[in-house]
C-alpha positions as CSV (number, residue, x, y, z in Angstrom):
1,X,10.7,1.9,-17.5
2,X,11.3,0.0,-14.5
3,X,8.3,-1.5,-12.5
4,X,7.9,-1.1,-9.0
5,X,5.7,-2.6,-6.2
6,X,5.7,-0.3,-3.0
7,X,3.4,-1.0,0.2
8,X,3.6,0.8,2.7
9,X,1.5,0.2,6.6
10,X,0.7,3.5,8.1
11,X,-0.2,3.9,11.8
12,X,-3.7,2.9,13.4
13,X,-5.5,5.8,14.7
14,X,-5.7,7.7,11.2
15,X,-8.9,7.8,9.4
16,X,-9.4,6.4,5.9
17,X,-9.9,10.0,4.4
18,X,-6.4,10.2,5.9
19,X,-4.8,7.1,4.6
20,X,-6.4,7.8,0.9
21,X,-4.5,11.1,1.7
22,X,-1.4,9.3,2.3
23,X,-1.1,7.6,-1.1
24,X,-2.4,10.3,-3.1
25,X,0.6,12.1,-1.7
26,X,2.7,9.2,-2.9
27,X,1.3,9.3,-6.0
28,X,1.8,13.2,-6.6
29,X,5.5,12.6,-5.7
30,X,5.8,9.6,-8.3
31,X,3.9,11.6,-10.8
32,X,6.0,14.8,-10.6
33,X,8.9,13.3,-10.8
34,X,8.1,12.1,-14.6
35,X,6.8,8.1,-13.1
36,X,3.7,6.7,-13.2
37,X,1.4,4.8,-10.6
38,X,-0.7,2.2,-12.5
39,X,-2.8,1.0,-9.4
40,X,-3.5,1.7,-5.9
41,X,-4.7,-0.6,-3.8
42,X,-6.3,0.0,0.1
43,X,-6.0,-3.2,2.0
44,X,-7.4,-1.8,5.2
45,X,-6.9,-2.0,9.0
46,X,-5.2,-5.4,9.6
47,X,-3.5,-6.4,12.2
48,X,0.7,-6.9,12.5
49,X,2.3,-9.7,13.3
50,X,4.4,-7.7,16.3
51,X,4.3,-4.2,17.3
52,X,5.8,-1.8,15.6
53,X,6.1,2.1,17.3
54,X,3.6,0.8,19.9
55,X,1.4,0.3,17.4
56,X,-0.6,-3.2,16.6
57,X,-2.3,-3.0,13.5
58,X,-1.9,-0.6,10.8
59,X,-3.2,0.4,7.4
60,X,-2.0,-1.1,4.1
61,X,-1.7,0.5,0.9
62,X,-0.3,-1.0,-2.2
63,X,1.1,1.8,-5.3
64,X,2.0,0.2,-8.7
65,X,5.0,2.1,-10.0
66,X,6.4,2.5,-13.5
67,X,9.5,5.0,-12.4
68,X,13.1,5.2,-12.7
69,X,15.3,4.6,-9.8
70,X,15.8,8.4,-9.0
71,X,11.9,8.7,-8.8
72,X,11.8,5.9,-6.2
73,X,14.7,6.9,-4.1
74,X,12.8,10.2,-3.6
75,X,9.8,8.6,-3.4
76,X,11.5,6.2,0.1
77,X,12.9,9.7,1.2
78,X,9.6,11.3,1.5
79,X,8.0,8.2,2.9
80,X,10.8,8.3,6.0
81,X,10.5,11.8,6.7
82,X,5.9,11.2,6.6
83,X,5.9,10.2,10.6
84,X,1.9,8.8,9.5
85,X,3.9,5.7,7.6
86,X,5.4,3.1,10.0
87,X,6.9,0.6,7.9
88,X,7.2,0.7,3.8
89,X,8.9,-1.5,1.0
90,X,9.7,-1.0,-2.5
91,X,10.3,-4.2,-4.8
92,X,11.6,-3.8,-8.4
93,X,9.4,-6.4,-10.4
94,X,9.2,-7.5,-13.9
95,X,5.7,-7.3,-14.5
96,X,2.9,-6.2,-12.9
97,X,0.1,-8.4,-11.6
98,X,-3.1,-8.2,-13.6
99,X,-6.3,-7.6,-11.8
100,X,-6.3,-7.5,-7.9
101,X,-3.4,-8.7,-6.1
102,X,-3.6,-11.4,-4.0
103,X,-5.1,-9.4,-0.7
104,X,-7.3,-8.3,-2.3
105,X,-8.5,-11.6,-3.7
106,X,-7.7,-13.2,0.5
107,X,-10.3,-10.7,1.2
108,X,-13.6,-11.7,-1.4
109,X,-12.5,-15.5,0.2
110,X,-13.0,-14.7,3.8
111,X,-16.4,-12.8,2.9
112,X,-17.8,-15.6,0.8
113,X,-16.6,-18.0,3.6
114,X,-18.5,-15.8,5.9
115,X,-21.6,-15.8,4.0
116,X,-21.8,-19.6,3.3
117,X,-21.7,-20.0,7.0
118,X,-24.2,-17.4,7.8
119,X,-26.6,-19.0,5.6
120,X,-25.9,-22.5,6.5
């Protein structure tokens, strides 16, 4: 089975329940379409480089994705219909990265940065 990596940023002003919401959604359409999502990663509210739809920062969610190329091509449909998801991407990969991804590893750096200079 193919492996996929698929992030997609959806807009600002939705909650978290909402954005766990989102990729559960994402998941289900993966799922029921005989694929499988391996990991699903929240990277939170950060902000975009430029505005996109008036918006300037957005959720980030990361989906794993064993699927075939029918799975994901429904999965890209779905997501441009969704008017919640503002930008997504879908990269065909050879393997899938072990443990977090490298986010989510960005984001225990800053915080351990943090608190060394808090308690310096």
């Amino acid at each position: 089975m193919p492996l996929y990596e698929h992030v997609f940023l959806a807009r600002q002003d939705l909650s978290q329940a909402q954005v766990d919401t989102l990729a559960a959604t994402a998941t289900e359409i993966v799922e029921s379409n005989n694929g499988k999502v391996t990991k699903t990663e929240t990277w939170g509210l950060r902000s975009l480089a430029y505005k996109i739809q008036k918006n300037r920062k957005a959720h980030f969610v990361l989906l794993n994705i064993e699927a075939s190329g029918d799975v994901i091509a429904e999965l890209e449909r779905q997501t441009q219909i969704n008017e919640d998801v503002i930008r997504y991407m879908t990269v065909r990969v050879d393997e899938h990265e072990g443990g977090p991804s490298v986010m989510m590893r960005k984001n225990d750096r800053e915080r351990s940065r943090r608190r060394e200079r808090e308690g310096e």
